[in-house]
CHARMM-style PDB file with segment names, atoms N, HN, CA, C and O in Angstrom:
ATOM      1  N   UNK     1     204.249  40.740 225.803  1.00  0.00      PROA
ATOM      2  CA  UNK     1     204.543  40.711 227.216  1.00  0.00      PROA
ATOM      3  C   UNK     1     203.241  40.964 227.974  1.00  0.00      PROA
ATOM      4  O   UNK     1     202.696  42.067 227.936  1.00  0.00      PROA
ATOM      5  N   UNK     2     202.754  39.945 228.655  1.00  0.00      PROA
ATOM      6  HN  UNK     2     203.197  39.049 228.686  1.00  0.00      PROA
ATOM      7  CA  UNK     2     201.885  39.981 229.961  1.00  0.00      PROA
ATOM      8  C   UNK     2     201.713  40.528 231.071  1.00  0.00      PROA
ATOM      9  O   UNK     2     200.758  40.699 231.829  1.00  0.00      PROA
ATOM     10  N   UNK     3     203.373  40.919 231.048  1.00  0.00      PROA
ATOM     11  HN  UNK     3     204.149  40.780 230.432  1.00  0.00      PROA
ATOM     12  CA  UNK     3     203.146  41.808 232.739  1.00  0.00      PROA
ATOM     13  C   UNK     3     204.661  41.227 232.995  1.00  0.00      PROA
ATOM     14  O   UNK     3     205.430  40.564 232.298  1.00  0.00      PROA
ATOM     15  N   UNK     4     204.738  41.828 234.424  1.00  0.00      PROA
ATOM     16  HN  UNK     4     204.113  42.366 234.989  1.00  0.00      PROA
ATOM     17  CA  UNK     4     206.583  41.805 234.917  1.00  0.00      PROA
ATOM     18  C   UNK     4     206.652  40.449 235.656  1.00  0.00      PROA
ATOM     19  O   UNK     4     205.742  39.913 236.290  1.00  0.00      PROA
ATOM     20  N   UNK     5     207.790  40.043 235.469  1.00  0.00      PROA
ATOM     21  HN  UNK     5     208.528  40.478 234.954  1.00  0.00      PROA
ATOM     22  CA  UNK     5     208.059  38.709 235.556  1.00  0.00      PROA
ATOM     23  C   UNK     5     209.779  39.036 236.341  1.00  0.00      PROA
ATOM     24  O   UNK     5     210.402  40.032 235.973  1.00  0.00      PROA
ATOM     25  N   UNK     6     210.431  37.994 237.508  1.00  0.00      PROA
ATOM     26  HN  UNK     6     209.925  37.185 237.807  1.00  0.00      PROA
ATOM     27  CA  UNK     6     211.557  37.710 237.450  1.00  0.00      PROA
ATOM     28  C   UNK     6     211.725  36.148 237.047  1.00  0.00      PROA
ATOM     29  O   UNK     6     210.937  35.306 236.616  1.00  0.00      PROA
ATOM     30  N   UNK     7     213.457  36.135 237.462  1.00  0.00      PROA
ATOM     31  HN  UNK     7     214.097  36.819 237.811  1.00  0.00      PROA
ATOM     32  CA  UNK     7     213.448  34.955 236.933  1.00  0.00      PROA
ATOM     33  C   UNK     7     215.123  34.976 238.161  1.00  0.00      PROA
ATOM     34  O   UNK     7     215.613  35.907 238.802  1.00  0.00      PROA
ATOM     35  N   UNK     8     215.423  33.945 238.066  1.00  0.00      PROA
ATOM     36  HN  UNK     8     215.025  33.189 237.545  1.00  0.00      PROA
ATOM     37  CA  UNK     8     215.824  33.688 239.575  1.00  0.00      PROA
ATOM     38  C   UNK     8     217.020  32.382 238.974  1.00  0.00      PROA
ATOM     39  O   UNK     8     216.679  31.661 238.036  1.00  0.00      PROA
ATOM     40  N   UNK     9     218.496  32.206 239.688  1.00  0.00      PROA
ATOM     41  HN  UNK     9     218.773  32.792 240.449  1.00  0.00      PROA
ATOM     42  CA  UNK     9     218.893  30.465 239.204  1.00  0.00      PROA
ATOM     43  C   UNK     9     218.983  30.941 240.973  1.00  0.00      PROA
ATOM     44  O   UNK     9     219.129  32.097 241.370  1.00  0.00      PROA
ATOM     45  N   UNK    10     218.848  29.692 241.854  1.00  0.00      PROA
ATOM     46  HN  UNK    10     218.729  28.753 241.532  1.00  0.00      PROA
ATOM     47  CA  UNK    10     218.643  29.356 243.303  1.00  0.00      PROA
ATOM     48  C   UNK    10     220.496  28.840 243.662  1.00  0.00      PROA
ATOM     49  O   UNK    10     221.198  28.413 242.746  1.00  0.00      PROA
ATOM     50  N   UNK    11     220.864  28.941 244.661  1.00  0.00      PROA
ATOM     51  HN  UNK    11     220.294  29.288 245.405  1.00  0.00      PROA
ATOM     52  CA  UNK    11     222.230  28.607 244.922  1.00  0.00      PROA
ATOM     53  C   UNK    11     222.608  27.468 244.952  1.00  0.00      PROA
ATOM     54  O   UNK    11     223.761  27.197 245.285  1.00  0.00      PROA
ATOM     55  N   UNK    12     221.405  26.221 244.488  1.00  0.00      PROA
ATOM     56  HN  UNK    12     220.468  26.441 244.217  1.00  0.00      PROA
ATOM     57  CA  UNK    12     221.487  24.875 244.367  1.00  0.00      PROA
ATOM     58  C   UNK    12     221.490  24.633 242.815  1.00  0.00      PROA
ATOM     59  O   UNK    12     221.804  23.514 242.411  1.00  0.00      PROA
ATOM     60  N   UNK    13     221.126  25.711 241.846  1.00  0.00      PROA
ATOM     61  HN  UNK    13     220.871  26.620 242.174  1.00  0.00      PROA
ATOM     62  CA  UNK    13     221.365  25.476 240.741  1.00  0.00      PROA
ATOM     63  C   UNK    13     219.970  25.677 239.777  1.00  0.00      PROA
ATOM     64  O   UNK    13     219.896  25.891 238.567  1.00  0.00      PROA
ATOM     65  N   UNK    14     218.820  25.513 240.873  1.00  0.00      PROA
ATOM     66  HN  UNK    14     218.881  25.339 241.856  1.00  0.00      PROA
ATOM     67  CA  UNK    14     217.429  25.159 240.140  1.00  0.00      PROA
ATOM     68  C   UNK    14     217.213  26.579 239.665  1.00  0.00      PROA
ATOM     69  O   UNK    14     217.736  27.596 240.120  1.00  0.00      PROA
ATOM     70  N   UNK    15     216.403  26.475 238.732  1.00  0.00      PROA
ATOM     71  HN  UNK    15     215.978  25.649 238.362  1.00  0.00      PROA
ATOM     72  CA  UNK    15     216.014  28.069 238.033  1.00  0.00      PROA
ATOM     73  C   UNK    15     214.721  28.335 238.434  1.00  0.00      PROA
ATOM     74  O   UNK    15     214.185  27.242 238.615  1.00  0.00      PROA
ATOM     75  N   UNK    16     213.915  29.266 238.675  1.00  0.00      PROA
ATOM     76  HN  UNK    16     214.350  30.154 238.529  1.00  0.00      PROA
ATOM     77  CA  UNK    16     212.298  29.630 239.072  1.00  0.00      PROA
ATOM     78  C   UNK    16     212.308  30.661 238.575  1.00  0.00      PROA
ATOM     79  O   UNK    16     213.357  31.097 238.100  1.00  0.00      PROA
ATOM     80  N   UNK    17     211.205  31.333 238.532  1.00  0.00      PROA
ATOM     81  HN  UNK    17     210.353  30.979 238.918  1.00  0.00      PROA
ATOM     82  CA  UNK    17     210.267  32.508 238.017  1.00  0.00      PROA
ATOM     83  C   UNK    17     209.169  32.805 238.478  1.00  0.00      PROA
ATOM     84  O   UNK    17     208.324  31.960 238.771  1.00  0.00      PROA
ATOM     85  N   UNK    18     209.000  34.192 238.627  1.00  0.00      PROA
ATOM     86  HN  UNK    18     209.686  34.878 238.388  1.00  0.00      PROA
ATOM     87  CA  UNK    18     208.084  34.784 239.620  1.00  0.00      PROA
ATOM     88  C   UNK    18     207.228  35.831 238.210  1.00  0.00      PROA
ATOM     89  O   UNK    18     207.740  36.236 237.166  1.00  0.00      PROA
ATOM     90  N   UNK    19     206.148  35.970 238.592  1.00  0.00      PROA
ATOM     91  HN  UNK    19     205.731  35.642 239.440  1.00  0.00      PROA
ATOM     92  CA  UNK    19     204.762  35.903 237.216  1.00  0.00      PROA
ATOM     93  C   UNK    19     204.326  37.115 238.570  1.00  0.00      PROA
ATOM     94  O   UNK    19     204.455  36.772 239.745  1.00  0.00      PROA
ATOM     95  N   UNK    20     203.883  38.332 238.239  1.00  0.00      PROA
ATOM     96  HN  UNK    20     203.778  38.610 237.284  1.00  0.00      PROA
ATOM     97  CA  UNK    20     203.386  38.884 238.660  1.00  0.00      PROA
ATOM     98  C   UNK    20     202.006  39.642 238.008  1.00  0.00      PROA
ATOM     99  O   UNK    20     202.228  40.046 236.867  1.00  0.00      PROA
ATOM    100  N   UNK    21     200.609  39.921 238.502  1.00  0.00      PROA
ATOM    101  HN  UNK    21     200.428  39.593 239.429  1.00  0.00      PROA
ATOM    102  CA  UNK    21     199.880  40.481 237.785  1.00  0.00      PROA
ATOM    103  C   UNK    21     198.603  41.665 238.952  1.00  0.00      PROA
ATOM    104  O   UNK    21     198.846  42.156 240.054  1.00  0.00      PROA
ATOM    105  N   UNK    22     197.638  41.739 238.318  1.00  0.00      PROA
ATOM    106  HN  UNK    22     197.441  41.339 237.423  1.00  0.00      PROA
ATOM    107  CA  UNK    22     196.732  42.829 239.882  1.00  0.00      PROA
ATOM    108  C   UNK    22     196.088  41.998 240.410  1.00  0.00      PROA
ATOM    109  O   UNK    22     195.369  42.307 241.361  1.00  0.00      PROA
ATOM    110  N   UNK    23     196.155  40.770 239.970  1.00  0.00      PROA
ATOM    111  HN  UNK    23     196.739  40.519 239.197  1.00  0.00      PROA
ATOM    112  CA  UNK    23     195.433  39.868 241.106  1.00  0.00      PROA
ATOM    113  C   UNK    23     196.374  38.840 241.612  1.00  0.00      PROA
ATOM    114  O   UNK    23     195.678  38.238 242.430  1.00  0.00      PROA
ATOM    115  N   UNK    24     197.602  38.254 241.612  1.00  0.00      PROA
ATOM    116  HN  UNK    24     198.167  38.743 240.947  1.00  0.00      PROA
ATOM    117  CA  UNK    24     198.214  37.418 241.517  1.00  0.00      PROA
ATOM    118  C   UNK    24     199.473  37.301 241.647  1.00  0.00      PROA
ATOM    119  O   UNK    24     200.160  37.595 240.670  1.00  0.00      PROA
ATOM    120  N   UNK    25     200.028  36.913 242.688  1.00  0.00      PROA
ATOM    121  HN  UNK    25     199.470  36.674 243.482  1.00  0.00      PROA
ATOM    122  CA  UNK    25     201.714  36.465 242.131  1.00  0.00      PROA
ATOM    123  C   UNK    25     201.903  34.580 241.969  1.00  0.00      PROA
ATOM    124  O   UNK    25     201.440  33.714 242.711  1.00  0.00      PROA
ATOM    125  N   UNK    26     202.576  34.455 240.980  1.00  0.00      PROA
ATOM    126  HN  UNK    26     202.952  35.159 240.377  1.00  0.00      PROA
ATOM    127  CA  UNK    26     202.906  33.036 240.721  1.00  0.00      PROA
ATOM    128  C   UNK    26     204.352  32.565 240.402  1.00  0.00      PROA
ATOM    129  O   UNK    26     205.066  32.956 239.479  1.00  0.00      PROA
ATOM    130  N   UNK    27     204.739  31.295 241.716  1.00  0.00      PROA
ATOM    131  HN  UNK    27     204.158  30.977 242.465  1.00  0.00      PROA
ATOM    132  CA  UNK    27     206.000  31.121 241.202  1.00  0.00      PROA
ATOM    133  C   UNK    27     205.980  29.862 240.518  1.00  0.00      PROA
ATOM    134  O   UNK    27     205.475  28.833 240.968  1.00  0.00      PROA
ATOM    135  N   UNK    28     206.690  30.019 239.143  1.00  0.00      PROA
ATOM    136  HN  UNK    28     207.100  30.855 238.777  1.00  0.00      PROA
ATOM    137  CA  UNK    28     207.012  28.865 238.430  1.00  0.00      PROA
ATOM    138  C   UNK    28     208.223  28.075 238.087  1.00  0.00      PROA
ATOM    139  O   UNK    28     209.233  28.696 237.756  1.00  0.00      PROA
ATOM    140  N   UNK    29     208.238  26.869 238.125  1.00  0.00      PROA
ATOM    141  HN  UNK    29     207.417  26.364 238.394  1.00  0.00      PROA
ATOM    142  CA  UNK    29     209.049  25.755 238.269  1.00  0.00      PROA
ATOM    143  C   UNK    29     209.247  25.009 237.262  1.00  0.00      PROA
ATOM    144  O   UNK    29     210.189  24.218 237.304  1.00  0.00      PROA
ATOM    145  N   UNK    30     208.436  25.077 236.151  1.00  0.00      PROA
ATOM    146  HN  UNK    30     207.671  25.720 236.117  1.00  0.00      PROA
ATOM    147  CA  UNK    30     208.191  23.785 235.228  1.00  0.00      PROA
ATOM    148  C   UNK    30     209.506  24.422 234.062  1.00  0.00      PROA
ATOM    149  O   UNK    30     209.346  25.584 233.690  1.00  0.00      PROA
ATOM    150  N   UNK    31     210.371  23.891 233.691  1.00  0.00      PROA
ATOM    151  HN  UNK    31     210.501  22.946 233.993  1.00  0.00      PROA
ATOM    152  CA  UNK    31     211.288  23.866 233.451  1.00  0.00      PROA
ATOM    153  C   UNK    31     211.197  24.444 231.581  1.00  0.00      PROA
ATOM    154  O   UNK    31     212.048  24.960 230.857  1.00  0.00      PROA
ATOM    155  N   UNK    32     210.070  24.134 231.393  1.00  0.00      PROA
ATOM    156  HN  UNK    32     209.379  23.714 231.981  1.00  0.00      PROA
ATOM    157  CA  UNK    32     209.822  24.687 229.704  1.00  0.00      PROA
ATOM    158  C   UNK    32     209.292  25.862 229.972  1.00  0.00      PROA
ATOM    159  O   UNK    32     209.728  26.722 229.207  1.00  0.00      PROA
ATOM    160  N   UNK    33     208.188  26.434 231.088  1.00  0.00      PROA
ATOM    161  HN  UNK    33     207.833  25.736 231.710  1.00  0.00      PROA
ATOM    162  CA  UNK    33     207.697  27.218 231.211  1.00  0.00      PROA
ATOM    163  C   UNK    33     208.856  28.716 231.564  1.00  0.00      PROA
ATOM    164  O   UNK    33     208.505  29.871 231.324  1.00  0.00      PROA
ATOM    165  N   UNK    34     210.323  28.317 232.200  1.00  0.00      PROA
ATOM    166  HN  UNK    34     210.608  27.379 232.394  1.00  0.00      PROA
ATOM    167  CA  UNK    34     211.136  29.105 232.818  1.00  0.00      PROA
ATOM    168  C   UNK    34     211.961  28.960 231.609  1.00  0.00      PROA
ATOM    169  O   UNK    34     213.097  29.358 231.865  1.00  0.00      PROA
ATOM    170  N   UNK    35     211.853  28.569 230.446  1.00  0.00      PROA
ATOM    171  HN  UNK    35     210.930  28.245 230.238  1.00  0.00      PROA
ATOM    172  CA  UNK    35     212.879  28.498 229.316  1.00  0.00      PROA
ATOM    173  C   UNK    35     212.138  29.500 228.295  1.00  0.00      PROA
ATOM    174  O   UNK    35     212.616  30.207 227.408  1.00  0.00      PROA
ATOM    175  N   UNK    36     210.555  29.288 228.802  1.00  0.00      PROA
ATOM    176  HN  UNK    36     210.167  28.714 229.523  1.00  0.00      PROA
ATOM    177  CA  UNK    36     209.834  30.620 227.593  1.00  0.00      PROA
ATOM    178  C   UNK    36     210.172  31.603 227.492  1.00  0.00      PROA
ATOM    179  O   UNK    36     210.369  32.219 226.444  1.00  0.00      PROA
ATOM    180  N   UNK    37     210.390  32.158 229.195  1.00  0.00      PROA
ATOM    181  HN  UNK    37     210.231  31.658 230.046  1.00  0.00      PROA
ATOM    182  CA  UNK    37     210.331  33.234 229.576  1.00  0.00      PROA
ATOM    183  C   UNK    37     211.916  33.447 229.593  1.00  0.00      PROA
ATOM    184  O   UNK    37     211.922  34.672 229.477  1.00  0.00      PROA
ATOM    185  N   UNK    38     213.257  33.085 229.659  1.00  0.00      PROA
ATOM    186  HN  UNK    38     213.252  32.089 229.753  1.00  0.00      PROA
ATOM    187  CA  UNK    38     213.652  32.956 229.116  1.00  0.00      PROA
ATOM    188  C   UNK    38     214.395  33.845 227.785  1.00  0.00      PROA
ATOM    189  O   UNK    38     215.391  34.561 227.694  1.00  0.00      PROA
ATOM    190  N   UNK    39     213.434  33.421 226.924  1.00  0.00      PROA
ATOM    191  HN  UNK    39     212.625  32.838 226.997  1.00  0.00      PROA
ATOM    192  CA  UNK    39     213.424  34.209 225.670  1.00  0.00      PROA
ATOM    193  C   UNK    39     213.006  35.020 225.448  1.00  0.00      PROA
ATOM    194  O   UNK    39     213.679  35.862 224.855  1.00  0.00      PROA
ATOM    195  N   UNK    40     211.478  35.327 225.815  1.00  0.00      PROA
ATOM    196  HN  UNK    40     210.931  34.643 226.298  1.00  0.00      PROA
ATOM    197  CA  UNK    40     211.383  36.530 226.317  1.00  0.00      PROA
ATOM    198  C   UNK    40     211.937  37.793 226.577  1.00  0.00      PROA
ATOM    199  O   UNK    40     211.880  38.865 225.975  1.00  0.00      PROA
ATOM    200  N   UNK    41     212.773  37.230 228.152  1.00  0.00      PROA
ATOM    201  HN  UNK    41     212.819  36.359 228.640  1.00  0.00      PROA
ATOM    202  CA  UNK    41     213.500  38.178 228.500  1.00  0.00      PROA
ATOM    203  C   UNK    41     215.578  38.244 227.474  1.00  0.00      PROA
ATOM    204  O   UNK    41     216.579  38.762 227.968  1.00  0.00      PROA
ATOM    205  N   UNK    42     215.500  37.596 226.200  1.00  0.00      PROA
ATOM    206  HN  UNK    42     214.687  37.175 225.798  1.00  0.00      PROA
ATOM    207  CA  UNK    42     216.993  38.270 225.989  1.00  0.00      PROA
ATOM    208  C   UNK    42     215.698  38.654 224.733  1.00  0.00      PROA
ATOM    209  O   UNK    42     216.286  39.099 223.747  1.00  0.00      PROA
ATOM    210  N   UNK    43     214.685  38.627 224.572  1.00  0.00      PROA
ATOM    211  HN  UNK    43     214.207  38.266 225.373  1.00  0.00      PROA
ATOM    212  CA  UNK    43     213.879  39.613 223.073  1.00  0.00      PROA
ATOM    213  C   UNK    43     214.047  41.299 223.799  1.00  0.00      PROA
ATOM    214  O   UNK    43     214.470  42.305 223.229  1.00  0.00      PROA
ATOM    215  N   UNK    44     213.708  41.202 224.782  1.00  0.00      PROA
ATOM    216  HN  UNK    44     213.364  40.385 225.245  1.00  0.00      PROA
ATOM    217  CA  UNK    44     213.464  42.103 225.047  1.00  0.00      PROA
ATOM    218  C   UNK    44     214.657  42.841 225.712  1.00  0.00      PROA
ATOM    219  O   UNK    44     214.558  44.066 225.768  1.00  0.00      PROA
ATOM    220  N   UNK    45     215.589  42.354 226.141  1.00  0.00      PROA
ATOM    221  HN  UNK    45     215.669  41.358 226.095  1.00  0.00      PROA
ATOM    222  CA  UNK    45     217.215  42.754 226.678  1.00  0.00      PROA
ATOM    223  C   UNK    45     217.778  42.689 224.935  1.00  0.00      PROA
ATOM    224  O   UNK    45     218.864  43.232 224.736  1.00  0.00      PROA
ATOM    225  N   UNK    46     217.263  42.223 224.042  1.00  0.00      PROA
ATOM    226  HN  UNK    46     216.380  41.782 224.203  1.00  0.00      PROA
ATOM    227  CA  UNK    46     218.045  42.633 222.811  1.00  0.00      PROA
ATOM    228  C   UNK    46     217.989  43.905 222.156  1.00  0.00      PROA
ATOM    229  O   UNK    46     218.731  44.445 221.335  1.00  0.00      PROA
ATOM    230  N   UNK    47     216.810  44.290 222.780  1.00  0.00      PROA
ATOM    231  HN  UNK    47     216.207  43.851 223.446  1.00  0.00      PROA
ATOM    232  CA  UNK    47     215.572  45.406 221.721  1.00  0.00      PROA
ATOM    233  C   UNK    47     216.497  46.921 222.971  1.00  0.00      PROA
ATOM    234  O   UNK    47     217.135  47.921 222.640  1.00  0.00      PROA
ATOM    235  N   UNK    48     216.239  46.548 223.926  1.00  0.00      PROA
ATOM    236  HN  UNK    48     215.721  45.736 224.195  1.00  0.00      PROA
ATOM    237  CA  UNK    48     217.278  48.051 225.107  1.00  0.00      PROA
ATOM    238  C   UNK    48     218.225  48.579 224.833  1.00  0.00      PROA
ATOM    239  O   UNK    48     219.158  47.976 224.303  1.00  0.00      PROA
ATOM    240  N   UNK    49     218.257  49.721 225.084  1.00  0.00      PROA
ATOM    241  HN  UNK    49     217.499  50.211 225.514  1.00  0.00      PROA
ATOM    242  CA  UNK    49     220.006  50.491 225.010  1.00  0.00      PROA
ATOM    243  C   UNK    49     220.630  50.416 226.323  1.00  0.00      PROA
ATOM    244  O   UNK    49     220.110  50.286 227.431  1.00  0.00      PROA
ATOM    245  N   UNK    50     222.266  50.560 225.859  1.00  0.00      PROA
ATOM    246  HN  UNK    50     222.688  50.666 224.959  1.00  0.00      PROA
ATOM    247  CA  UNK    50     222.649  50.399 226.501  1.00  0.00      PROA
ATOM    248  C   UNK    50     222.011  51.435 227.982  1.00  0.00      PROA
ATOM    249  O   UNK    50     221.079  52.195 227.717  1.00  0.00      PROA
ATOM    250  N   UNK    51     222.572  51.414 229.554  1.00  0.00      PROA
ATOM    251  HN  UNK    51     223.328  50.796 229.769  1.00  0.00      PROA
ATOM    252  CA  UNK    51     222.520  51.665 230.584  1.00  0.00      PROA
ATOM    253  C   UNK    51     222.757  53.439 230.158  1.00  0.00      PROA
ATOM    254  O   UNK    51     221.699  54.056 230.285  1.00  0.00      PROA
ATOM    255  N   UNK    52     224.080  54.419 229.635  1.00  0.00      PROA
ATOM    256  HN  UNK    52     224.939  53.918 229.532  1.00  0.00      PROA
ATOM    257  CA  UNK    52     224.027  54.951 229.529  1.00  0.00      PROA
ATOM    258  C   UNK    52     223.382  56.198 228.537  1.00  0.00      PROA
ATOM    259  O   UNK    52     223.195  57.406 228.681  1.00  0.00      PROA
ATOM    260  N   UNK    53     223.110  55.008 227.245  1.00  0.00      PROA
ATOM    261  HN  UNK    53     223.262  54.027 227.129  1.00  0.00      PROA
ATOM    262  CA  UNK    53     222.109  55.885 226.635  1.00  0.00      PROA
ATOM    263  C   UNK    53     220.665  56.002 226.974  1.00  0.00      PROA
ATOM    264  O   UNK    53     219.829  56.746 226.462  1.00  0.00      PROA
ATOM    265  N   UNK    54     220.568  55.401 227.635  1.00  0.00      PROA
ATOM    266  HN  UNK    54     221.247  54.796 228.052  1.00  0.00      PROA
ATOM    267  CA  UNK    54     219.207  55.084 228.422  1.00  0.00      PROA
ATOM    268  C   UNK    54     218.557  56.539 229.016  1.00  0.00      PROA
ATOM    269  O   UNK    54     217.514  57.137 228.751  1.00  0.00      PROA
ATOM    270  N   UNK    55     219.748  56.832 230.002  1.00  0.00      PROA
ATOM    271  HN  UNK    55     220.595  56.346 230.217  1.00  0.00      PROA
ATOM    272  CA  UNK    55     219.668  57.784 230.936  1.00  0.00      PROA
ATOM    273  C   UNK    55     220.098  59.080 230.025  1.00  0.00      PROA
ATOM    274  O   UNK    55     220.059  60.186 230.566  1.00  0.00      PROA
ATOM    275  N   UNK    56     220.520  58.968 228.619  1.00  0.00      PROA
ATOM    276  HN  UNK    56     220.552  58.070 228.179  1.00  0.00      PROA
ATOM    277  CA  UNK    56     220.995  60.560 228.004  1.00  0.00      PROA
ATOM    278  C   UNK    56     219.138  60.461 227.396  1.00  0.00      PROA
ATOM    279  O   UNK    56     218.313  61.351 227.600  1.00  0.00      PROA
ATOM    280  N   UNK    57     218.880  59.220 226.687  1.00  0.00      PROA
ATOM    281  HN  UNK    57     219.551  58.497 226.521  1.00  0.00      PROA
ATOM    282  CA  UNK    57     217.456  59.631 226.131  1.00  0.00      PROA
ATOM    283  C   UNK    57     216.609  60.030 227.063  1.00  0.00      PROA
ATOM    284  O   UNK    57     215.753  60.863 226.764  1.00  0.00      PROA
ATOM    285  N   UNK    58     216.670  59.652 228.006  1.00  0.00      PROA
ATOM    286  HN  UNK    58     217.366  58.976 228.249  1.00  0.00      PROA
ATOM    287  CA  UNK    58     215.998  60.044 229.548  1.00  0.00      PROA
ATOM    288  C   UNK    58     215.645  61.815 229.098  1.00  0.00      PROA
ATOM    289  O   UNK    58     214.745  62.500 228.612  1.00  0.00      PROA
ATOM    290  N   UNK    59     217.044  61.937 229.649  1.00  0.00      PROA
ATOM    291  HN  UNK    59     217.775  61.380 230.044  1.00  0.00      PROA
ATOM    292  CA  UNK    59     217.226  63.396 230.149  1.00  0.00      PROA
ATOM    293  C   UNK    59     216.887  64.226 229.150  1.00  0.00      PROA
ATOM    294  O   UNK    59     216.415  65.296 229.534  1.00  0.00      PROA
ATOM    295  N   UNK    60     217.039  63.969 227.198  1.00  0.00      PROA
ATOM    296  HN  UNK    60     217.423  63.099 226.886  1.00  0.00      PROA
ATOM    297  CA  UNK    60     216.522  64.825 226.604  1.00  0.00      PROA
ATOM    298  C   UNK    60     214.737  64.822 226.336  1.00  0.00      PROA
ATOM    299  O   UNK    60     214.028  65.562 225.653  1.00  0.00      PROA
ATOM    300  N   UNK    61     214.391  63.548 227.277  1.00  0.00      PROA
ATOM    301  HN  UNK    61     214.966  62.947 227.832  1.00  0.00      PROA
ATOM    302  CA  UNK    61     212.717  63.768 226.558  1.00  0.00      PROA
ATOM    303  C   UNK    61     212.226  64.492 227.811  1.00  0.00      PROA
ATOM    304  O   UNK    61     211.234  65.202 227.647  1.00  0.00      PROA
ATOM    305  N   UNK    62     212.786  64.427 229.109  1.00  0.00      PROA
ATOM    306  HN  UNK    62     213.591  63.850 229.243  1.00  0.00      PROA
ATOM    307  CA  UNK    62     212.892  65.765 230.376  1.00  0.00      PROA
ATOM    308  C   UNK    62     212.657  67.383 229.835  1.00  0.00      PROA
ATOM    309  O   UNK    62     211.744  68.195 229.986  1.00  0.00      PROA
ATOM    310  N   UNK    63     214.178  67.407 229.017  1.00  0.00      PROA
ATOM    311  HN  UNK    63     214.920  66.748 228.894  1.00  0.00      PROA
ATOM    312  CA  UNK    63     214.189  68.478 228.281  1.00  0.00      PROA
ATOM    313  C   UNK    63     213.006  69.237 227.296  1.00  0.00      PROA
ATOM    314  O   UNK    63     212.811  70.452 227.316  1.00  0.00      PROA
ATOM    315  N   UNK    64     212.504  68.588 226.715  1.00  0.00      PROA
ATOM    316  HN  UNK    64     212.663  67.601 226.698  1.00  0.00      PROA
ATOM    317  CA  UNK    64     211.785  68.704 225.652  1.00  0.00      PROA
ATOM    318  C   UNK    64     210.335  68.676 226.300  1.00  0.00      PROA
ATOM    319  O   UNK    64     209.323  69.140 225.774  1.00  0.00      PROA
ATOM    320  N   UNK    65     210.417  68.022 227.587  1.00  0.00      PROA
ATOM    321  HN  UNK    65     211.239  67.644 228.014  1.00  0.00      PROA
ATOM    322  CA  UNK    65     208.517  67.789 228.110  1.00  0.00      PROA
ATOM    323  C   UNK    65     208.359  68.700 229.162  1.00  0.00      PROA
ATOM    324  O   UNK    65     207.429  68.672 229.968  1.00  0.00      PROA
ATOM    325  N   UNK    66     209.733  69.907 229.136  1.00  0.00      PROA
ATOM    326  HN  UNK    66     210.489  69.930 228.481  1.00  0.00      PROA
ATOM    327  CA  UNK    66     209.258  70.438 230.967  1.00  0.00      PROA
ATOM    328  C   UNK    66     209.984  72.251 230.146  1.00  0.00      PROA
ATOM    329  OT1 UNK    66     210.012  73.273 230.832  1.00  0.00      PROA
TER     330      UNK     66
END
């Protein structure tokens, strides 16, 4: 991963993606390029916990660092 990225479907249907970096924002259109990313993003929505364990691992590394 390069840096934070969205990714967008438009109310007409078209899909885009927004590329963010410290010099740069870029929106992209090219239709292989928004399919990379894409994958990307379910690698990395595969690899997450769920919403609530999220926030219990949260709170015990709180615990443990304060």
């Amino acid at each position: 991963m390069a840096g934070p990225f969205m990714l967008a479907r438009l109310p007409d249907g078209a899909e885009v993606a927004y590329l963010d970096n410290q010099l740069r924002g870029e929106v992209v259109t090219e239709s292989a390029e928004i399919a990379s990313l894409g994958r990307r993003w379910e690698s990395v929505a595969g690899e997450a916990l769920p919403a609530r364990r999220s926030i219990e691992l949260t709170r015990e590394a709180v615990q443990r660092w304060t």
